[in-house]
C-alpha positions in Angstrom: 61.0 46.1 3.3 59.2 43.4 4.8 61.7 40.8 7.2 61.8 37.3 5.5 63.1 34.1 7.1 63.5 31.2 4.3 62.9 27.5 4.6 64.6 25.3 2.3 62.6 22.6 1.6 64.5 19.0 0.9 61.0 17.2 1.1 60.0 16.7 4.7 55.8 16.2 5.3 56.3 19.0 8.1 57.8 21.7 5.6 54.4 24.0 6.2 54.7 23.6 10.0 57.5 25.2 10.2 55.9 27.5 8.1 53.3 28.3 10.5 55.2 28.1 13.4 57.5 30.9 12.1 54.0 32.9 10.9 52.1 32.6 13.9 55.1 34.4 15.6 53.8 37.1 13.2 57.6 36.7 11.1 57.1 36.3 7.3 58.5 33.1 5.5 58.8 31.5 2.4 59.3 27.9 1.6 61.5 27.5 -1.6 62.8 24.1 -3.0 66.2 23.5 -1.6 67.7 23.0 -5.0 66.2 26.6 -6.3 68.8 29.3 -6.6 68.3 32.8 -4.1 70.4 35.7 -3.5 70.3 36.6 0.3 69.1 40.6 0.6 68.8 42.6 3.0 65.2 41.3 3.6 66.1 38.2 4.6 67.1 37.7 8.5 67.9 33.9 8.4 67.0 30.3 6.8 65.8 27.0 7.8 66.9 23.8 6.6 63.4 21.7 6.8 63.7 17.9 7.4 63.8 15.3 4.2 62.4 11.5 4.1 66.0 11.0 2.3 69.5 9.7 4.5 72.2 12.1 4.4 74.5 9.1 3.4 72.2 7.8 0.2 74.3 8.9 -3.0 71.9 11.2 -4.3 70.9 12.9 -1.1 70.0 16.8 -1.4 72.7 19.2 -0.1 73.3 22.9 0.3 75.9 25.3 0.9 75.9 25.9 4.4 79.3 27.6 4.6 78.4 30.7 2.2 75.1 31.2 3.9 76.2 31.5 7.8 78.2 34.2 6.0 75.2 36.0 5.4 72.7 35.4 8.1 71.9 32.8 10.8 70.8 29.2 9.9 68.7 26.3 11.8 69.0 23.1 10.4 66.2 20.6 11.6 66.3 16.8 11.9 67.6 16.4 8.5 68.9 19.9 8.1 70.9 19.1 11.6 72.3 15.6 10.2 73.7 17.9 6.8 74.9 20.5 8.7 76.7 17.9 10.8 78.0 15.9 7.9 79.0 18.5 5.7 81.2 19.9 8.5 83.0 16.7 9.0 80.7 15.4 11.7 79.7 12.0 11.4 76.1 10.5 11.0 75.0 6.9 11.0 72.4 4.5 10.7 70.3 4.1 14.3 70.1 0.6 15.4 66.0 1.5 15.2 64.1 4.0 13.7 63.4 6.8 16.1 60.2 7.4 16.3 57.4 9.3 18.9 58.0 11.2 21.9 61.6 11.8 23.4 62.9 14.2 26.7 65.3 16.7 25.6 67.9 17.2 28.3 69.3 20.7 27.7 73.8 20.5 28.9 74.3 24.3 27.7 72.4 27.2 28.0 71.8 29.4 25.1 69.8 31.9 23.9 67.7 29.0 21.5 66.2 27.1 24.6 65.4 31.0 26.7 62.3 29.5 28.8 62.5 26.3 27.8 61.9 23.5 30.5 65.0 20.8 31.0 63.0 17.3 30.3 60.6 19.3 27.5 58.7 16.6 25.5 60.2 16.9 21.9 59.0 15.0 18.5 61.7 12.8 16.7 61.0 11.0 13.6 64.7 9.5 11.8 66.1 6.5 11.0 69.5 8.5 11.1 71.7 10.0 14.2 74.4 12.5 14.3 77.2 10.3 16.7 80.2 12.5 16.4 80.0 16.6 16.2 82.2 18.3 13.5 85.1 19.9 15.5 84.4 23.4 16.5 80.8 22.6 17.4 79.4 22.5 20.9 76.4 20.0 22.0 73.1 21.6 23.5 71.1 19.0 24.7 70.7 15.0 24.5 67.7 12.6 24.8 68.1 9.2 26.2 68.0 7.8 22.5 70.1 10.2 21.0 73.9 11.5 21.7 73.2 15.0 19.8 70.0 16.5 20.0 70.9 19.8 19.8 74.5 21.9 18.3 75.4 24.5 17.3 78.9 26.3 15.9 80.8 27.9 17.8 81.7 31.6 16.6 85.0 32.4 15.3 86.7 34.4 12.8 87.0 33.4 9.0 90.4 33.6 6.9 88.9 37.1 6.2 88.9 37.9 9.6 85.1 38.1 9.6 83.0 36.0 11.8 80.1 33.9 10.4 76.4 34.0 11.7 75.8 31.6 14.4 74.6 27.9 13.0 72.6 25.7 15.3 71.2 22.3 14.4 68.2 20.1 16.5 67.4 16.6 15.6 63.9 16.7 16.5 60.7 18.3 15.0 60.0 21.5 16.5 57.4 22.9 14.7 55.1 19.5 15.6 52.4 19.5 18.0 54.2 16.9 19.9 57.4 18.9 20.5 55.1 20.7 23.8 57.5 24.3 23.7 58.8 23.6 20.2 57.3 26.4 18.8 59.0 28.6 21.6 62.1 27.2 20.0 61.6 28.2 16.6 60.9 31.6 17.9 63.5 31.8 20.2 66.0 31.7 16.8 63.8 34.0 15.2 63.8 36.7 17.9 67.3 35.7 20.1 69.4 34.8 17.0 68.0 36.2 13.7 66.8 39.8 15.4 63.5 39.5 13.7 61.1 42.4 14.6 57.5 40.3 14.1 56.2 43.2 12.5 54.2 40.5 10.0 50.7 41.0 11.3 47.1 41.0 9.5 46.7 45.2 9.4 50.3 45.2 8.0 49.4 43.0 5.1 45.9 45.0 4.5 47.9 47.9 4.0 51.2 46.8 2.3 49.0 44.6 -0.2 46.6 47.3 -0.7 49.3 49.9 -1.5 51.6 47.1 -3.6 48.2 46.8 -5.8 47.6 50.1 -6.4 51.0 50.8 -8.0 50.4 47.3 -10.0 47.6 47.5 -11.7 46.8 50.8 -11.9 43.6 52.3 -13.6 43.4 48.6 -15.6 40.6 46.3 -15.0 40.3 43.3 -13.1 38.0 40.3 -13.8 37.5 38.0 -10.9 35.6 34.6 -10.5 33.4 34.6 -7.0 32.6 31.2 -5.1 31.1 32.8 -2.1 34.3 31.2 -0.4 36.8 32.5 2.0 39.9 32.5 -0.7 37.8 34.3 -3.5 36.6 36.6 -1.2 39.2 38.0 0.8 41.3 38.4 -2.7 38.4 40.5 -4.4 37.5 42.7 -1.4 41.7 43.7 -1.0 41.4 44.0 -4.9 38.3 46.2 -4.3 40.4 48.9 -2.0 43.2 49.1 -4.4 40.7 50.1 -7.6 37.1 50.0 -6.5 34.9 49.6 -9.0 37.5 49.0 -11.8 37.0 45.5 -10.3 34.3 42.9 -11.9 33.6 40.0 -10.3 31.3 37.2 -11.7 29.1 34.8 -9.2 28.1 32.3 -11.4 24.8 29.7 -9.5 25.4 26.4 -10.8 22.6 25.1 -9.4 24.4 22.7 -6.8 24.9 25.5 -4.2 23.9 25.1 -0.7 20.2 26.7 0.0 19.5 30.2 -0.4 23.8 30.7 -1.3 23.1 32.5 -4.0 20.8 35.3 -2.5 22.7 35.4 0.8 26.3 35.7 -0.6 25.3 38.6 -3.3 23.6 40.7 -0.6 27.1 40.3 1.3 29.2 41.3 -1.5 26.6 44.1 -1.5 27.6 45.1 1.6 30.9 45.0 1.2 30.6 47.2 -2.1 32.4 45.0 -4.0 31.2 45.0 -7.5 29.6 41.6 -8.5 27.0 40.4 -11.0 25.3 37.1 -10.2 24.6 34.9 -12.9 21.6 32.2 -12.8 22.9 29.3 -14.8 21.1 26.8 -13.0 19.2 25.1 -15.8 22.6 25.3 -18.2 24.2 23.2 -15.3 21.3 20.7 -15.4 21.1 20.0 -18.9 25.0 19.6 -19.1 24.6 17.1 -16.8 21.4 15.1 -17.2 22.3 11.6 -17.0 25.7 11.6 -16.0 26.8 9.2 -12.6 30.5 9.3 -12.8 32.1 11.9 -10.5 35.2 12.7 -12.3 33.0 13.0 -15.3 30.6 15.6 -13.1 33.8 17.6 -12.1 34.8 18.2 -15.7 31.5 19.0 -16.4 31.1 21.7 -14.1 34.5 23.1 -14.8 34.3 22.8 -18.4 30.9 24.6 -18.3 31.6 27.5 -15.4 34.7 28.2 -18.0 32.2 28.6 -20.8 30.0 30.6 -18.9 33.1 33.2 -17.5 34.1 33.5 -20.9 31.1 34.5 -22.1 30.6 37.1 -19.3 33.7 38.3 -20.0 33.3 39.0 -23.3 30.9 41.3 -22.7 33.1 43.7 -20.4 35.4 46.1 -22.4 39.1 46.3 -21.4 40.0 44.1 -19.4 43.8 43.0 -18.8 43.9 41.5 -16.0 42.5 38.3 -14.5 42.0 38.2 -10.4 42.4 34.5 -8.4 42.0 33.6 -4.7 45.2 31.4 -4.9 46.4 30.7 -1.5 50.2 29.2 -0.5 49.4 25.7 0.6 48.4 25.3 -3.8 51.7 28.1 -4.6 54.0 24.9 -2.7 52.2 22.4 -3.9 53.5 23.0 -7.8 57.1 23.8 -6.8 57.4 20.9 -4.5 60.7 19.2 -4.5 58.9 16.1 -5.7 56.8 18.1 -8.1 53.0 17.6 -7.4 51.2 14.7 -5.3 49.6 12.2 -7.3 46.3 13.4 -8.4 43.3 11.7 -6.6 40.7 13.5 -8.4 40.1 16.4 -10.4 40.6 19.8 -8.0 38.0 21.3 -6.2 38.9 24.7 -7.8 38.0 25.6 -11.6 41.0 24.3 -13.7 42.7 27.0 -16.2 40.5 29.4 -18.3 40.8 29.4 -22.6 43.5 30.5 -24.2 41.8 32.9 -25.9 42.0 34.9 -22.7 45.2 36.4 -22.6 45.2 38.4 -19.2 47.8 39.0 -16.5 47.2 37.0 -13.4 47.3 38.9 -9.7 46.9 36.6 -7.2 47.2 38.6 -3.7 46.6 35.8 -1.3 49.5 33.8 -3.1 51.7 33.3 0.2 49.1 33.2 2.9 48.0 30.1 4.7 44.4 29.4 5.2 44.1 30.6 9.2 45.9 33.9 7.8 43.5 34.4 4.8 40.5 34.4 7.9 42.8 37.0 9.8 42.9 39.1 6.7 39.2 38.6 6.2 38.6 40.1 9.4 41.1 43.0 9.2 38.7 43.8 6.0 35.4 43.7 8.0 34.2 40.4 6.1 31.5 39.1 8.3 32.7 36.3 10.6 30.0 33.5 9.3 31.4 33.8 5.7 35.0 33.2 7.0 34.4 30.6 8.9 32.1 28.8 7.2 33.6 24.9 6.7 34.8 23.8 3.5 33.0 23.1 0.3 33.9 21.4 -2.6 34.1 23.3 -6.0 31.5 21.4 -7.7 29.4 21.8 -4.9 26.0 19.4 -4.3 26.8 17.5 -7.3 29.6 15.1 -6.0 27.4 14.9 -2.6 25.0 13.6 -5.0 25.7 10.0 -5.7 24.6 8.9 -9.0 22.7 11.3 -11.8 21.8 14.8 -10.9 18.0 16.1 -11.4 16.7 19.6 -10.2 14.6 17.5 -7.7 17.5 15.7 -6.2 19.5 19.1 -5.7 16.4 20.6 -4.1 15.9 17.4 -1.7 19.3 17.3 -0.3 19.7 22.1 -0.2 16.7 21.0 2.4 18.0 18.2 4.0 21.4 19.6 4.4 20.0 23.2 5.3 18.6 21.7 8.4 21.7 19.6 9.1 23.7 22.6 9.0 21.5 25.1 11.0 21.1 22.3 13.6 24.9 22.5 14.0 24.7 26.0 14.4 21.8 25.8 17.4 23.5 23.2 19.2 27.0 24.8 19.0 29.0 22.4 17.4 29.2 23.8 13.8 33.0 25.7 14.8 33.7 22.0 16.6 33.6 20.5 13.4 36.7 21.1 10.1 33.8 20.2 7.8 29.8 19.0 7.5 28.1 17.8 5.1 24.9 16.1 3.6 24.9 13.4 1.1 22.1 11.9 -1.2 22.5 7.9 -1.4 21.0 6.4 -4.3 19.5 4.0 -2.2 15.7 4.2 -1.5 14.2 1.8 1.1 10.7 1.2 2.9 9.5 3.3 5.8 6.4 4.2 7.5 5.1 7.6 8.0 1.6 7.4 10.0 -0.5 4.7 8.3 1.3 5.2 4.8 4.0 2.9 3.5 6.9 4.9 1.6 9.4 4.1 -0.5 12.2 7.1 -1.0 15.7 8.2 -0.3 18.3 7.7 1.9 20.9 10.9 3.0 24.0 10.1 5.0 25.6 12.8 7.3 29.1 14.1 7.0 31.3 15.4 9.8 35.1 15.4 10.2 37.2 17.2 12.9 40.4 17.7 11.2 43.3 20.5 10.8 43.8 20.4 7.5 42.1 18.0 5.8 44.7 16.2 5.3 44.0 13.7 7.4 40.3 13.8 9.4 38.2 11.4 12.0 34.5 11.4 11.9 32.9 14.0 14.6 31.9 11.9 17.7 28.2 14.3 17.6 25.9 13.5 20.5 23.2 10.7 20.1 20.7 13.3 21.1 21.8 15.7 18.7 21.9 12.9 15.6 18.6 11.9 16.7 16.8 15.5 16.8 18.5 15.9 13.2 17.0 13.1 11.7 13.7 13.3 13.1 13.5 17.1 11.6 14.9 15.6 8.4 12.4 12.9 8.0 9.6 15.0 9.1 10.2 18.1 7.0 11.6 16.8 4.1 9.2 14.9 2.0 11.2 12.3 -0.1 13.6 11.2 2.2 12.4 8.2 5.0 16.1 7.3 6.4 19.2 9.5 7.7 22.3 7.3 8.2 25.3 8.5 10.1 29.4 7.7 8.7 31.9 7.3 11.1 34.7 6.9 8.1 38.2 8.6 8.7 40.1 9.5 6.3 42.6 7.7 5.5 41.3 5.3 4.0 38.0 7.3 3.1 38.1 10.8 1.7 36.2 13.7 2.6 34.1 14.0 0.3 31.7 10.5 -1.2 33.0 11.5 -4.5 
């Protein structure tokens, strides 16, 4: 049975850190809603109480039972998980005078086995408008900040009416699992190793094989149909698929016609080579005449998804007994619908194909469900997918279309698969392509005047894309050598005829997106 540590999520933007912070210390987590009901197994070696934008003093604020878990196993409570466990104790916590905010010094008073190796005066992350100012009796402080009273607790050990003794409790009112906290991730695995006992047996060959065998028993000799992008998510999932049941698994590669150059070829002859069992299907010109005319992105997203959906069911239809329905859904979109909140407001229409008919009544396997996106690439490459597929930078669902502004002709998609082609490789041959999160061409539907030996022309204008980011949440524009922008416009202009003028954006994002469209 697979170790678990479980993060109760009361809302905090940094839930997933943690997340990863416990991951990368190769320890397997979940994030669950704090108000969701568990049952603590043997499986599971402790829980984390994540952070909240909510005061443990409003009326409505979240709250657990901290008592009956510390029966069971160990428990962290951070920033707002500290203030809970503090009040609900019988510790006090208060309004701050100011919001504390940035960098901070811890100053560790006590030694214990959560700060093994960590420096006195380590740089630490805070971000609350509340502060623990008295400790529940029975607790003992770890380590202050010149802002802060209690920046670190925990309870002491001692026996229960039952003459048992509960699992130790510790509290820290700063952000480990942030960049800024500079040994906070040595923190988080100090509880995990020092307090909870965890092994770290949660590594990539250990989820090859525990997956593969887990699928075997659950599907059996059934079949599996499976939607390919030529992306990372779709195919890691169909190649771990493929070792469970081999050829009893059909993937579909639809070309929509607003794939990057050459995609189509180039991603079948992998999934050749990986012997996964795909058929390609050239709907190019169904794509086209779909959506002849139409300039309104949302209305091009719907377009593409409504049609792909049309097209998969068709394909479908033409395989006997199938049951089951494969997806490359990864954790970040799992946490997403369960969030405390419920899901972000929508700022337009998913990248990824929305739900399939109804009159496809299949059973969903999802393999990749609680993975993050850095451990779906470690998986890749425990499976012997080739390294330029898996690191390949983002791309959006409906492709070239929404990096087409305006209506979409045949000839537009095959000016900008050129233009962008040479951006791209360009990247490659100057090393920066693994510098940037994501890269990108875009096809303004602007023309303007140039001059191209003793000829006057009159064509279109591309912009170039490129974003350093973590996870796209949030992204600045790449700061790419003048000499490098230059060389790529010049090749741009002078290969591709139809385009006079190469513009540069140095949007972030916020306030821009990603993406034009």
């Amino acid at each position: 049975m697979t170790e678990k540590i479980l993060i109760l999520d009361f809302g905090s933007q940094y839930t997933q850190l943690i997340a990863r912070a416990v991951r990368e210390a190769n320890v397997y987590c979940e994030i669950i809603p704090y108000h969701k009901k568990f049952e603590i197994d043997n499986s599971i070696k402790g829980i984390i109480l994540s952070g909240s934008p909510f005061s443990v003093n409003e009326e409505k604020a979240p709250v657990v039972d901290i008592a009956a878990m510390i029966k069971e196993v160990p428990v962290l409570g951070v920033c707002y998980g500290a203030q809970l466990t503090a009040k609900v104790f019988g510790g006090r916590v208060d309004k701050s005078n100011k919001r504390e905010y940035g960098r901070a010094k811890l100053a560790i008073k006590q030694n214990d086995i959560l700060f093994d190796g960590v420096s006195d005066g380590s740089q630490v992350w805070m971000s609350h408008s509340d502060s623990i100012t008295e400790l529940p009796e029975g607790f003992e402080l770890l380590a202050v900040t010149e802002s802060i009273p209690v920046a670190a607790f925990k309870k002491q050990s001692g026996s229960r009416q039952d003459g048992k003794s509960d699992f130790p409790l510790y509290g820290i009112q700063f952000h480990a699992e942030v960049y800024h906290s500079t040994e906070g991730k040595h923190i988080i695995k100090n509880f995990l190793i020092n307090v909870c006992g965890c092994q770290q047996n949660w590594t990539p060959a250990n989820f090859v094989y525990e997956t593969v065998e887990a699928l075997k028993q659950t599907i059996g000799n059934k079949k599996v149909i499976m939607a390919l992008s030529g992306g990372v998510d779709s195919t890691v999932a169909a190649t771990l698929i493929s070792k469970a049941i081999g050829k009893n698994l059909f993937g579909i590669f639809v070309d929509n016609g607003v794939l990057r150059k050459h995609e189509f070829e180039q991603v079948l002859e992998t999934y050749k080579v990986l012997d996964l069992n795909v058929k390609g299907v050239d709907a190019k010109q169904v794509f086209y005449s779909k959506l002849a005319g139409k300039t309104d992105p949302e209305e091009k997203r719907k377009i593409i998804g409504k049609t792909f959906i049309e097209i998969f069911d068709e394909e479908s239809h033409q395989l006997e007994g199938i049951e089951i329905l494969g997806q490359g859904t990864i954790y970040p979109d799992v946490i997403e619908s369960v969030s405390v909140h419920g899901p972000s407001q929508t700022i337009k229409s998913h990248h990824n194909v929305g739900g399939l008919p109804d009159t496809m009544k299949l059973e969903l396997i999802e393999p990749l469900r609680f993975l993050f996106k850095d451990e779906v690439r470690k998986v890749g490459l425990e499976l012997g997918i080739p390294h330029e597929l898996l690191f390949r930078h983002p791309f959006p669902g409906p492709g070239l279309a929404i990096r087409i502004l305006g209506d979409i002709t045949e000839e537009k998609v095959t000016l900008l698969q050129n233009a962008d082609a040479i951006y791209t490789n360009a990247l490659k041959q100057f090393n920066l392509y693994e510098k940037v999160w994501q890269a990108g061409t875009i096809l303004l539907p602007v023309k303007s005047v140039g001059v191209m030996g003793d000829e006057r022309t009159y064509e279109f204008t591309v912009a170039l894309r490129a974003v350093t980011s973590v996870d796209g949440m949030t992204a600045d524009w790449a700061h790419l050598p003048y000499e490098f922008l230059a060389h790529v416009s010049n090749e741009i202009i002078n290969n591709v005829r139809g385009i006079n003028r190469v513009v540069y954006d140095i949007s972030s994002k916020p306030p821009a997106t990603i993406e034009w469209e």
